[in-house]
C-alpha positions as a Markdown table, in Angstrom:
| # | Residue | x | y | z |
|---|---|---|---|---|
| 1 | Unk | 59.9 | -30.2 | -157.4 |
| 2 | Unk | 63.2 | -29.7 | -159.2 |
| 3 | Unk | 65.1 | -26.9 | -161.6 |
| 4 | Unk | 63.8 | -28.3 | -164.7 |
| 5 | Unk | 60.4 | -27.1 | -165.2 |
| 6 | Unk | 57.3 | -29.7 | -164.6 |
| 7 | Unk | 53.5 | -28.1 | -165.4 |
| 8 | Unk | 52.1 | -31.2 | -163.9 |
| 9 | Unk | 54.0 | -31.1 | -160.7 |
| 10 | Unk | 53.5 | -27.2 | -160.4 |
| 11 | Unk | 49.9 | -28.4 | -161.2 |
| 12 | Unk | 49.5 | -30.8 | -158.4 |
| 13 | Unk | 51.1 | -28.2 | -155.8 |
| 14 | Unk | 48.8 | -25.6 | -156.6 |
| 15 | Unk | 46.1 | -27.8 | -156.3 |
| 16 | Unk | 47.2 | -29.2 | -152.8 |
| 17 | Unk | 48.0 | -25.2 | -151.6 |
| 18 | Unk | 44.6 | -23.9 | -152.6 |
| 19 | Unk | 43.1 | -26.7 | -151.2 |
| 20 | Unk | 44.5 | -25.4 | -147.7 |
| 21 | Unk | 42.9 | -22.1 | -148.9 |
| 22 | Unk | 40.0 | -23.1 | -149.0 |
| 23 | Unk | 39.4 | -25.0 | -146.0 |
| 24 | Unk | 41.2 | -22.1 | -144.2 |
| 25 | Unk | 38.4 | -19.7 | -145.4 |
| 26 | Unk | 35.6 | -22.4 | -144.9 |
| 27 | Unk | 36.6 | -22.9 | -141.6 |
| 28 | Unk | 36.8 | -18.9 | -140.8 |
| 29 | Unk | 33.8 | -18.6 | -142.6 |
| 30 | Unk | 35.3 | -15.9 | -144.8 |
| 31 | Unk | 34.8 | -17.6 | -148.4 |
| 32 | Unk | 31.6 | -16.0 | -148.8 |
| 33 | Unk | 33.2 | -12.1 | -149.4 |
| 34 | Unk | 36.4 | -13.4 | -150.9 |
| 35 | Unk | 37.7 | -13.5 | -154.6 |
| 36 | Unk | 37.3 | -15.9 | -157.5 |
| 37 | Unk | 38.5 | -19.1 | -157.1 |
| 38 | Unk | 42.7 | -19.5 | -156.9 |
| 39 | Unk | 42.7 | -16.0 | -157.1 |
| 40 | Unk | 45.6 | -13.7 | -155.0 |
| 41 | Unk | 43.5 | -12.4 | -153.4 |
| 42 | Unk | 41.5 | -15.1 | -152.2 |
| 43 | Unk | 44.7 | -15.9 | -150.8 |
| 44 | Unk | 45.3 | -12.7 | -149.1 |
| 45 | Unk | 41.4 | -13.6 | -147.5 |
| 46 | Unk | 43.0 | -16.6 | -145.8 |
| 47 | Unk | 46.2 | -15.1 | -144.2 |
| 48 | Unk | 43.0 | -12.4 | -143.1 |
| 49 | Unk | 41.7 | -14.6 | -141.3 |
| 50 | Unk | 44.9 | -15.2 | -139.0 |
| 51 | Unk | 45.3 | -18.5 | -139.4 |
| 52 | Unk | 48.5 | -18.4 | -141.3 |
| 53 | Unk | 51.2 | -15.8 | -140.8 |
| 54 | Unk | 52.3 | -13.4 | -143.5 |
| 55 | Unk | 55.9 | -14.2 | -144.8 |
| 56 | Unk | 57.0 | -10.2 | -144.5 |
| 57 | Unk | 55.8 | -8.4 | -141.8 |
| 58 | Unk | 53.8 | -4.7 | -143.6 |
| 59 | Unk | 55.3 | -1.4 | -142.4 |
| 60 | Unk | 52.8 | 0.4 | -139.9 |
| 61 | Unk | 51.6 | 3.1 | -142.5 |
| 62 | Unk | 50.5 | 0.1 | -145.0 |
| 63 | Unk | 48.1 | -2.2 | -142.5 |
| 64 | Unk | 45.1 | -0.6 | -143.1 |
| 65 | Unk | 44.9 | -1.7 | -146.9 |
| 66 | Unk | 46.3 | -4.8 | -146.2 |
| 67 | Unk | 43.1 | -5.9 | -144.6 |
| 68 | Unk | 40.3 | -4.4 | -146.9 |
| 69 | Unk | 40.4 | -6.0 | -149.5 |
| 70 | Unk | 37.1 | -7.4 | -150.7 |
| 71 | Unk | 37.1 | -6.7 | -154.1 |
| 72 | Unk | 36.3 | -9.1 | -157.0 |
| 73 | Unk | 39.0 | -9.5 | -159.8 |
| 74 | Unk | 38.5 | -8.5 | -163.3 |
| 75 | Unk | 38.0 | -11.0 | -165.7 |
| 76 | Unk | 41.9 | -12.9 | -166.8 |
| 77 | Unk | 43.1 | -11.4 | -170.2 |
| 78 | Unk | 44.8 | -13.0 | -172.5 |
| 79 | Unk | 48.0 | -12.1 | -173.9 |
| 80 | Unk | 48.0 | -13.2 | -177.8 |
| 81 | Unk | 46.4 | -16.5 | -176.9 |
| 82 | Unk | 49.7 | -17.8 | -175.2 |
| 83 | Unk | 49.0 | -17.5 | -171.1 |
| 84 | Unk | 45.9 | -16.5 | -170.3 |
| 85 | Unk | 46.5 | -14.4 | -167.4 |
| 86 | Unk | 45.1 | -11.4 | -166.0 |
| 87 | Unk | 46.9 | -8.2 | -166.7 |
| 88 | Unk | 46.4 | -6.7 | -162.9 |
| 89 | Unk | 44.6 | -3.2 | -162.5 |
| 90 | Unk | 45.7 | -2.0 | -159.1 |
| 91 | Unk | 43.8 | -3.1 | -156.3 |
| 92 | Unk | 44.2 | -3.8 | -152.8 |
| 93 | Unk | 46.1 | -6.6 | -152.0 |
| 94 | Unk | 48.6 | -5.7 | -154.3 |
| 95 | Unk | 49.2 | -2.3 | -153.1 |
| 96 | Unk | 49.5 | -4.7 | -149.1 |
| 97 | Unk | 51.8 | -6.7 | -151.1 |
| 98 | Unk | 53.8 | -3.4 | -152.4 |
| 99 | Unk | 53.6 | -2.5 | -148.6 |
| 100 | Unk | 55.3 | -5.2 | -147.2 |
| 101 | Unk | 57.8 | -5.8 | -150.2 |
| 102 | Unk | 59.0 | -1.9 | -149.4 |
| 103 | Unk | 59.1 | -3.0 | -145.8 |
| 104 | Unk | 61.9 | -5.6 | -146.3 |
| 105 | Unk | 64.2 | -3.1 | -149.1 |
| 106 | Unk | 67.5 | -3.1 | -147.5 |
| 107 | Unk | 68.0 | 0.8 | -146.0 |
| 108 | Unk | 70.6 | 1.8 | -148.2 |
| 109 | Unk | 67.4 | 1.8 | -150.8 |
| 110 | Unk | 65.6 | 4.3 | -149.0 |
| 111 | Unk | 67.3 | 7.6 | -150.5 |
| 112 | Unk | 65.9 | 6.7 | -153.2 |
| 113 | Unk | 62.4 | 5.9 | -152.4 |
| 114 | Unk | 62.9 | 9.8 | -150.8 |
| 115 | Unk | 64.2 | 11.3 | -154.1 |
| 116 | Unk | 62.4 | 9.7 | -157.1 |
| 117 | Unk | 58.9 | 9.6 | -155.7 |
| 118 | Unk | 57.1 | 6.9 | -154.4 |
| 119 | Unk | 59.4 | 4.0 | -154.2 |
| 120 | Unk | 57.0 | 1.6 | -156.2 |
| 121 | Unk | 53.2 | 1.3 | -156.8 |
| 122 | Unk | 50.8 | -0.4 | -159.0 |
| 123 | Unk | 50.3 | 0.9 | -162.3 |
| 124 | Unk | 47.7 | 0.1 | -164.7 |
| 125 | Unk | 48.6 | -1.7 | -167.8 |
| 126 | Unk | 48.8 | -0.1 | -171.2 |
| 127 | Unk | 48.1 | -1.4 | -174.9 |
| 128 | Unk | 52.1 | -1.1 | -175.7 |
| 129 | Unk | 52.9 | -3.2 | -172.4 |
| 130 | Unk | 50.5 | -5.4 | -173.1 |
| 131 | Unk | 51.7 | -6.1 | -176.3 |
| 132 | Unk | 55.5 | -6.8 | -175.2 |
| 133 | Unk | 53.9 | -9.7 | -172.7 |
| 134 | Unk | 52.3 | -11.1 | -176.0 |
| 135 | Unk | 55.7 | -11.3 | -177.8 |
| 136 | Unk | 56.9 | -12.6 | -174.4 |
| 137 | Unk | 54.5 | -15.0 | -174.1 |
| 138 | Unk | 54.9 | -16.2 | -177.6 |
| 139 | Unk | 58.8 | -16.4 | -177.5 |
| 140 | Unk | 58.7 | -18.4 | -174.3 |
| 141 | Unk | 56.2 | -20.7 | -176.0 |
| 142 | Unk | 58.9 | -21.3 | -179.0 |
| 143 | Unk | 62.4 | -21.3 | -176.8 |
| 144 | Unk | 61.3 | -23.3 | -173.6 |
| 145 | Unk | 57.9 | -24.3 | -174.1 |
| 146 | Unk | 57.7 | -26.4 | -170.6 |
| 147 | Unk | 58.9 | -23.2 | -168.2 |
| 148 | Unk | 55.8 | -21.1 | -170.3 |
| 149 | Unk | 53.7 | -24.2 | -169.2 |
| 150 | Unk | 54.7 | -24.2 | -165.8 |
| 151 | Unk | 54.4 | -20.3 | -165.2 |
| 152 | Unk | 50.2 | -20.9 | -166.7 |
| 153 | Unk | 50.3 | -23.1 | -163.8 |
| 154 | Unk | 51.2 | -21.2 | -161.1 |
| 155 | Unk | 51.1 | -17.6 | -162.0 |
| 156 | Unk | 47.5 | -15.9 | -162.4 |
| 157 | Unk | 47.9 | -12.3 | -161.9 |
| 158 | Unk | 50.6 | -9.7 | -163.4 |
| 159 | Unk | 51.3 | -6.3 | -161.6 |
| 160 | Unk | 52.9 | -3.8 | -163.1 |
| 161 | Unk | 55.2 | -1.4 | -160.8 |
| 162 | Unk | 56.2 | 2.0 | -161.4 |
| 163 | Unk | 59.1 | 3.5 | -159.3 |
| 164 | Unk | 62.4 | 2.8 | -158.8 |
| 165 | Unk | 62.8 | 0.7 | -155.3 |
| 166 | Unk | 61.8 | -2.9 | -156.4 |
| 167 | Unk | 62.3 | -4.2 | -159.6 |
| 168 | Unk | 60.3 | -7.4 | -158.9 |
| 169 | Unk | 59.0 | -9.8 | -156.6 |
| 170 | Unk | 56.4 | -12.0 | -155.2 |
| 171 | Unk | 54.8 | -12.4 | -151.9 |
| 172 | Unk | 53.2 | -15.7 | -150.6 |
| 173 | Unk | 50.0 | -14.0 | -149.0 |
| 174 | Unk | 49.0 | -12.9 | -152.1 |
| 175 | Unk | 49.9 | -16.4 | -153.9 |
| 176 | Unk | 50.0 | -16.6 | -158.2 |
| 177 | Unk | 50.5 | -12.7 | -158.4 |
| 178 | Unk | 53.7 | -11.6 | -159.5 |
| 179 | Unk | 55.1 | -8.1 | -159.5 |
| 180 | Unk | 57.6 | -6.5 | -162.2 |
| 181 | Unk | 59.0 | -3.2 | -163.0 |
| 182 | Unk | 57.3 | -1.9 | -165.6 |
| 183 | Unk | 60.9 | -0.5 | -166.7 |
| 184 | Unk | 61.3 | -4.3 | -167.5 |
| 185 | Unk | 59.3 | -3.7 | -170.8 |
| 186 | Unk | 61.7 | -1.3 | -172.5 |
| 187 | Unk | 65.0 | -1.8 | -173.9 |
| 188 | Unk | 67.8 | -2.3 | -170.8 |
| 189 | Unk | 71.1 | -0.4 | -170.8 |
| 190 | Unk | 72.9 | -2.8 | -172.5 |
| 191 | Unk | 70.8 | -3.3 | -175.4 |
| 192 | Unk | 68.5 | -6.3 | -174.1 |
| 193 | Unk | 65.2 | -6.4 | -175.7 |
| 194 | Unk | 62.0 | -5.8 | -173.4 |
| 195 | Unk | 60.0 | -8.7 | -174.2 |
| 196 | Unk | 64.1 | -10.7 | -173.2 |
| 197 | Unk | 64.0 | -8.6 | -169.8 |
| 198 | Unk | 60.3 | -9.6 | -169.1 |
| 199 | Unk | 61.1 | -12.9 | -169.7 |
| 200 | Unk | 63.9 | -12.9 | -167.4 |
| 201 | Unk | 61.6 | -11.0 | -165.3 |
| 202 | Unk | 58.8 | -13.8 | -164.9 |
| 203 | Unk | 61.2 | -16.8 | -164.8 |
| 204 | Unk | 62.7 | -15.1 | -162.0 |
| 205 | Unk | 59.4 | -14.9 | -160.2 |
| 206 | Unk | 57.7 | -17.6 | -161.2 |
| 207 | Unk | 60.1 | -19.5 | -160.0 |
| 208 | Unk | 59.6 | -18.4 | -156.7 |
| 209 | Unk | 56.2 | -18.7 | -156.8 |
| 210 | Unk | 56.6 | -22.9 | -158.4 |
| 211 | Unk | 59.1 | -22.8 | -155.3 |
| 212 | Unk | 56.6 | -21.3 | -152.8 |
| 213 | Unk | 54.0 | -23.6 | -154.0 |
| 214 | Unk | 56.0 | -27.0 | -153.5 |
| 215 | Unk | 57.7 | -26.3 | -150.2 |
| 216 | Unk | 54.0 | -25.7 | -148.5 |
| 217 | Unk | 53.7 | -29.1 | -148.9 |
| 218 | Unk | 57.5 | -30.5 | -149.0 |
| 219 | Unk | 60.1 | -28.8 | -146.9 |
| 220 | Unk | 63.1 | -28.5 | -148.8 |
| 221 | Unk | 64.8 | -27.1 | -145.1 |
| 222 | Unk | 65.1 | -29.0 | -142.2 |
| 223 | Unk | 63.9 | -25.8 | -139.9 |
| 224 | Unk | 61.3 | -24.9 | -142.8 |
| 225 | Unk | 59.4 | -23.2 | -139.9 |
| 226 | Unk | 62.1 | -21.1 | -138.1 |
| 227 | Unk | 64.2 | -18.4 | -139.9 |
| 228 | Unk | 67.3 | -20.3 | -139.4 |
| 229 | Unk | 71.0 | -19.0 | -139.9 |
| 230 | Unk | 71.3 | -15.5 | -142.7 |
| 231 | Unk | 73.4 | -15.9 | -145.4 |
| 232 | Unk | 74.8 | -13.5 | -148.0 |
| 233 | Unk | 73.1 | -14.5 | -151.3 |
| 234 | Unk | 74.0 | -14.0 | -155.0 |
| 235 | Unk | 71.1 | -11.7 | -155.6 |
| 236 | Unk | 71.0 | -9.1 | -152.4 |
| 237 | Unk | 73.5 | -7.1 | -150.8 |
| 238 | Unk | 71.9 | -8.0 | -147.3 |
| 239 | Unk | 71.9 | -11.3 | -145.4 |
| 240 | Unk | 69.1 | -13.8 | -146.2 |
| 241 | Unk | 67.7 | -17.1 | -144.7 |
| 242 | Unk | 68.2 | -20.2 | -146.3 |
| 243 | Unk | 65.2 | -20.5 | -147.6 |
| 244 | Unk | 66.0 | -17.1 | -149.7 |
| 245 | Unk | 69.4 | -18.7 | -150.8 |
| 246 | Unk | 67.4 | -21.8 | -152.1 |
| 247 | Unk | 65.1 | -20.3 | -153.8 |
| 248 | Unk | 67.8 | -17.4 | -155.5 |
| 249 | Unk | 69.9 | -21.0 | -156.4 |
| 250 | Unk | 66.9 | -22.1 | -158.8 |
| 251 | Unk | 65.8 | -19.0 | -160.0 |
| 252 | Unk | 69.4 | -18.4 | -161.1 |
| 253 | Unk | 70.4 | -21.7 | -163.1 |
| 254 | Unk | 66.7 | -21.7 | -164.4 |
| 255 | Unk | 67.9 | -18.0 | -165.5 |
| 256 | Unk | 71.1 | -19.7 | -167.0 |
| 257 | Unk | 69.2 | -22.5 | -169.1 |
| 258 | Unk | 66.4 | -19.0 | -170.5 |
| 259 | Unk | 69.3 | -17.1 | -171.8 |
| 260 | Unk | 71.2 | -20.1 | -173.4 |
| 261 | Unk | 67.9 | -20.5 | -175.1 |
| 262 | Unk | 67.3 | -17.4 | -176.4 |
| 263 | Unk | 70.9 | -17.0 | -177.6 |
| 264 | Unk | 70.3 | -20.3 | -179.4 |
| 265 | Unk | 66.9 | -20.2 | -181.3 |
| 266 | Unk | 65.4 | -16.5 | -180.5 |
| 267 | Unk | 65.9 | -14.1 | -183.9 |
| 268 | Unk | 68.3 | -11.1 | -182.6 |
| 269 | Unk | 70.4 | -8.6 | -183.8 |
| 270 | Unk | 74.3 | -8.8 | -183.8 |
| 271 | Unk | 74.4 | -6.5 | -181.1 |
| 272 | Unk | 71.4 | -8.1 | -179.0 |
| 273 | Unk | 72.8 | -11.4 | -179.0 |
| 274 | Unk | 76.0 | -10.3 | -177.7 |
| 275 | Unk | 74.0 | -8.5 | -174.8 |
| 276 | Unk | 72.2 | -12.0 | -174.2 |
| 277 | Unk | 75.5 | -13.5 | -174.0 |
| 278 | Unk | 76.9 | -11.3 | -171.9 |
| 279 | Unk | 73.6 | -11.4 | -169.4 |
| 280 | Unk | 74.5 | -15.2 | -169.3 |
| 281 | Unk | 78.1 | -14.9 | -168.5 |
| 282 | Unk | 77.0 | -12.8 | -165.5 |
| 283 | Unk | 74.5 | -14.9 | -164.4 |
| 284 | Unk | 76.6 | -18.1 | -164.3 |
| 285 | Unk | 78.9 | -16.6 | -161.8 |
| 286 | Unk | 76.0 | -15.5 | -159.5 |
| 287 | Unk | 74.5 | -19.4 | -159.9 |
| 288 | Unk | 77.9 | -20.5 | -159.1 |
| 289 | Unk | 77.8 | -18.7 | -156.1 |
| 290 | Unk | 74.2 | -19.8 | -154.9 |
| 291 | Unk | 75.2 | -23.6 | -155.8 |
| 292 | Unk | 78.5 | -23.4 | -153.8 |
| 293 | Unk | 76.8 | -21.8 | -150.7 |
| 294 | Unk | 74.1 | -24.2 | -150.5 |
| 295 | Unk | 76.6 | -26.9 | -151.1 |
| 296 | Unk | 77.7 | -25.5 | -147.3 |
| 297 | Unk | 74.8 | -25.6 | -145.8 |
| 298 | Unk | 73.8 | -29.3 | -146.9 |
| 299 | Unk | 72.7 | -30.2 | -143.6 |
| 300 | Unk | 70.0 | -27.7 | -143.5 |
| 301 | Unk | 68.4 | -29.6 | -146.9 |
| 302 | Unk | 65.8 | -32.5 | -146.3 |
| 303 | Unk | 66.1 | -35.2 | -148.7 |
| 304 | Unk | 63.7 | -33.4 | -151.2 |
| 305 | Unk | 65.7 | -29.9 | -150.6 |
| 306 | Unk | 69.2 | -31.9 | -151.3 |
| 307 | Unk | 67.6 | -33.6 | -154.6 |
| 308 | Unk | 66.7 | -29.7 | -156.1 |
| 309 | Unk | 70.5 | -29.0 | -155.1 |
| 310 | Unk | 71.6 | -31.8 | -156.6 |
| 311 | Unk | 70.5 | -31.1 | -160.4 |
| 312 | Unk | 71.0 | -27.3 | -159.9 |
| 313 | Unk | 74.8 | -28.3 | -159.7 |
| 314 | Unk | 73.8 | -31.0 | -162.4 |
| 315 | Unk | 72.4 | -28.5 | -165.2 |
| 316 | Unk | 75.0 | -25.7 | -163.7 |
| 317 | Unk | 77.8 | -27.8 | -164.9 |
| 318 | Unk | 76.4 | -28.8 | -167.9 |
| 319 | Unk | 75.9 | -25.0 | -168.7 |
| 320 | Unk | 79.4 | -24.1 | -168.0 |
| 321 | Unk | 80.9 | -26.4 | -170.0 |
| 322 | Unk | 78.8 | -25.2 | -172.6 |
| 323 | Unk | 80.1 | -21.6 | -171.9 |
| 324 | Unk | 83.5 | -22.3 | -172.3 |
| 325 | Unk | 83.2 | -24.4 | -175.1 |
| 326 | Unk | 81.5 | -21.0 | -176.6 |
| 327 | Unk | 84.0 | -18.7 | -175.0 |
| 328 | Unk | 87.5 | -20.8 | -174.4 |
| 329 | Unk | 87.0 | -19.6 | -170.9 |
| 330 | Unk | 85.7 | -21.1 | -167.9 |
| 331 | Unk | 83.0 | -19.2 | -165.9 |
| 332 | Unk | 82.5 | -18.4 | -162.7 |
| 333 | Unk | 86.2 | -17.7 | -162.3 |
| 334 | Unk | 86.3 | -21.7 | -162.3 |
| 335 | Unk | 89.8 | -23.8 | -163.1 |
């Protein structure tokens, strides 16, 4: 794997990580009353059947629903022809997912999660929100054609949260879903489109989940199986393991390269391309960060994990000096 998107390398690490799956449930004997085929929660079966530990460890309260699921997944449907993926109804290994995602929210969160309700849940999607994935879909498929390849690769399932604790993530027990805000739809604070913010929204996690997918079968850390030493990241205010900081690294100059794009080629208002710009200006600094802070911790990398380094500061450069040729100034706070 590296930063610049590849649907036939994502292809070949799915196929090599479900493959695992399924012996893991053949073995168990659990396939029979599992899901479809490369399905989350066929996935979820597997870590069941306690062969494989669960990357995030589900908050007492939650463990009951974590282990029920038996439930067969809806038909995929297809947003405008673009991705077919399937626009997830609630079910129950998301809501173990949701579980064990609110488990790890840094404390300072949890005011919040007392105040405004439940901190997040699955919510059904609607006709509007399905429609903003179709523009989404169809954008991606005209400004970076190979990342929308790569995320019909590796991403089968969409969950929509409600609540105001997590604004996205993934989890690797329930592999190819991916979980976003459905406040990511509308129109941000500073004037970025929804179907913009969703696409941000799924690069960001789909990324992890291309990332997830490769390092099951190549490391990119030496101690890929220990937690190793915590970092502070770009993205959380709370120290992270490596592994966090290398995956936040790509996300972020992947994030770069999206909003260069849609500044470039996407039709937008005066106003709208400004907030674009402005996203991307933010963003650089926060990629500087991850690339610098990895840089320190090069002897943690195996060859493949130094490689992905390598052309993140490769393409991070490249978009800089294409920020400052934009701007006059440098990012990043960079001489």
């Amino acid at each position: 794997m590296l930063v610049t998107p590849d649907a036939v390398a994502a292809r070949h690490a799915e196929d090599a990580l479900w493959r695992a799956t399924d012996a893991v449930l053949r073995r168990t004997g659990a396939g029979g009353a599992a899901a479809p085929p490369r399905h989350p929660a066929r996935k979820a079966a597997a870590h069941r059947a306690g062969t494989e530990p669960s990357p995030l460890t589900a908050p007492p309260d939650r463990t009951a629903s974590a282990g029920e699921d038996q439930a067969v997944a809806p038909l995929p449907r297809t947003a405008a022809g673009r991705w077919p993926v399937d626009l997830a109804a609630p079910a129950p290994h998301l809501t173990a997912a949701v579980g064990r995602a609110l488990a790890s929210v840094p404390r300072g969160r949890e005011a919040t999660r007392r105040t405004e309700g439940p901190g997040a849940v699955v919510r059904a999607w609607e006709a509007g929100q399905a429609a903003v994935l179709a523009e989404t879909a169809e954008a991606l498929d005209r400004v970076w054609p190979a990342m929308l390849a790569e995320l019909r690769e590796g991403v089968s399932q969409i969950a929509l949260l409600g609540g105001r604790a997590i604004d996205g993530f993934t989890d690797f027990t329930a592999h190819g879903a991916v979980f976003v805000n459905a406040a990511r739809l509308t129109v941000g604070r500073t004037g970025l489109p929804g179907w913009v913010r969703l696409a941000d929204a799924l690069v960001h996690e789909g990324t992890h989940t291309r990332c997830n997918a490769a390092a099951f079968s190549t490391p990119f850390l030496v101690s890929a199986t220990g937690p190793g030493p915590s970092v502070m990241t770009p993205l959380r205010p709370d120290p992270r393991p490596l592994t966090g900081l290398f995956q936040q690294t790509v996300v972020l100059v992947r994030q770069t390269v999206l909003y260069r794009l849609i500044h470039q080629e996407a039709p937008l208002s005066d106003p709208q391309r400004e907030a674009v710009a402005d996203r991307r200006t933010g963003l650089l600094g926060k990629a500087f960060q991850g690339v610098d802070t990895l840089g320190r911790h090069h002897a943690a990398l195996t060859p493949a994990g130094e490689a992905v380094r390598a052309e993140a500061a490769g393409i991070l450069a490249t978009e800089a000096a294409r920020e400052e040729a934009r701007t006059g100034r440098s990012p990043g706070g960079r001489a």
